[in-house]
C-alpha positions as CSV (number, residue, x, y, z in Angstrom):
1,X,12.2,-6.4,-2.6
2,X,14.3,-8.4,-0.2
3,X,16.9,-10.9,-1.0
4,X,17.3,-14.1,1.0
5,X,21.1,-13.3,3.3
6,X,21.7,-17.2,2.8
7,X,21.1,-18.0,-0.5
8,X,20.6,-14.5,-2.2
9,X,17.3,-15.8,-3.8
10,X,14.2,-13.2,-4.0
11,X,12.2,-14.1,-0.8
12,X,8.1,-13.9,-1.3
13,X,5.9,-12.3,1.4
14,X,3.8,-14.8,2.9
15,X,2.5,-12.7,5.7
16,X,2.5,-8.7,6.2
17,X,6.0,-7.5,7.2
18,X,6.8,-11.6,7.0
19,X,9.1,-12.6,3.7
20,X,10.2,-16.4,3.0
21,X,12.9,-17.9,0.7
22,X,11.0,-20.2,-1.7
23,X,15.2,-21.4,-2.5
24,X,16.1,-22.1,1.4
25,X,13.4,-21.8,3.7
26,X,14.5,-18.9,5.5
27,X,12.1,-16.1,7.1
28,X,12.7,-12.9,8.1
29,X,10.1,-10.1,9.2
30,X,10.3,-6.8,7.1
31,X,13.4,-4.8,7.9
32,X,11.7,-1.4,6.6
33,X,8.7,-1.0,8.6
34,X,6.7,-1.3,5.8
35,X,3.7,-3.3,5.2
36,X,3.1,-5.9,2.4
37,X,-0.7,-5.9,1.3
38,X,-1.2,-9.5,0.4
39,X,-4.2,-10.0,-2.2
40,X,-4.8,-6.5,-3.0
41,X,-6.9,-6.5,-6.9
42,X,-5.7,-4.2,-9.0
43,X,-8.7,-1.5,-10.7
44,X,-7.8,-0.8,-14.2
45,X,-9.2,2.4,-16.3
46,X,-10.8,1.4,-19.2
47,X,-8.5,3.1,-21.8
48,X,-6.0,0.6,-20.0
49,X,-7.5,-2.6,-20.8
50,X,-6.4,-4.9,-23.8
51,X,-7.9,-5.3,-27.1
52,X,-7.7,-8.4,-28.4
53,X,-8.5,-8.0,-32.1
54,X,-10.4,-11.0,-33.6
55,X,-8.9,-12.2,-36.8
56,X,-12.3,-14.4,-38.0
57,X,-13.7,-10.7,-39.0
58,X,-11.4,-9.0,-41.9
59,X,-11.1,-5.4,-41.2
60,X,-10.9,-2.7,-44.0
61,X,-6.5,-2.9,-44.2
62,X,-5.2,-0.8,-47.0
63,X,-4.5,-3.2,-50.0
64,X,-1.5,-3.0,-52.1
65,X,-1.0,-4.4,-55.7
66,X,3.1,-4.1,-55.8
67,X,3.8,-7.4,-53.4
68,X,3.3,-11.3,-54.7
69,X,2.0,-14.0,-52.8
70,X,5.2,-16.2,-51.8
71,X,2.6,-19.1,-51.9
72,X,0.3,-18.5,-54.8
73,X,1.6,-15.5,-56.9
74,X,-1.3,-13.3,-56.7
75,X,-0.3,-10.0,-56.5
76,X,-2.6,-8.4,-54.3
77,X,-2.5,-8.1,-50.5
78,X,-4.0,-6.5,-47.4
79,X,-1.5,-5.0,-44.8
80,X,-1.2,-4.0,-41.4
81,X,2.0,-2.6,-39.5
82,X,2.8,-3.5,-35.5
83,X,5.9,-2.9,-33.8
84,X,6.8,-6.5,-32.7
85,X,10.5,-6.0,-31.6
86,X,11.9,-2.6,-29.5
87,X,11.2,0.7,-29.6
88,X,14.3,1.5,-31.2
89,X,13.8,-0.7,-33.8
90,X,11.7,-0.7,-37.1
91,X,8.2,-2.1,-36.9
92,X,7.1,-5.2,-38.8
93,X,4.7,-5.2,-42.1
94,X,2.4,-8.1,-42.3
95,X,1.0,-9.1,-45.4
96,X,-2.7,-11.3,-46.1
97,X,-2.9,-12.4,-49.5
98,X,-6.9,-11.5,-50.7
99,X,-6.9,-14.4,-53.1
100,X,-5.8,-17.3,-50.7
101,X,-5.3,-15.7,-47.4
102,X,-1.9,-16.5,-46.7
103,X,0.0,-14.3,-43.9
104,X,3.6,-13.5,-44.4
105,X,6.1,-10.8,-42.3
106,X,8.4,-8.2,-44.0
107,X,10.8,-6.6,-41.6
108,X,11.3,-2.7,-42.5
């Protein structure tokens, strides 16, 4: 990374071993020697890709009888757990309803 000596703004390669200030304007040529590859396409493994999990299809979710709908009191629910905040803290239980499909969150 290279940081513009005017402005102090992150400057983008435009050219190998050629940086600009998007901020200021200014251009500089790379002070390390090194070469910026422009374009390259990153190859990823297939056990890196993203699954995207389609919610029109229900999925077999454990169901628990010991939770009530907040919206119409039925006592039954699917759930599923994900960690939506940081590591360090506890994940998040979702709730679907199997009488009228509403989805609520529980923090643990």
């Amino acid at each position: 990374m290279m940081f513009c000596p005017n402005c102090g703004s992150l400057m983008q390669p435009v050219a190998p071993s050629r940086f600009k200030c998007s901020s200021c304007g200014y251009e500089s040529s790379s002070s390390g020697g090194g070469r910026v590859v422009l374009g390259q396409r990153i190859k990823h493994k297939e056990r890196e890709k993203i699954i995207v999990i389609d919610d029109t299809k229900r999925t077999s979710n454990p169901i628990v009888k010991d939770v009530r709908c907040p919206s119409c009191g039925w006592n039954e629910a699917e759930y599923w757990i994900m960690q939506t905040r940081r590591a360090d803290e506890p994940p998040t239980r979702f709730y679907r309803c199997t009488k009228c499909g509403k989805v609520w969150r529980e923090y643990e």
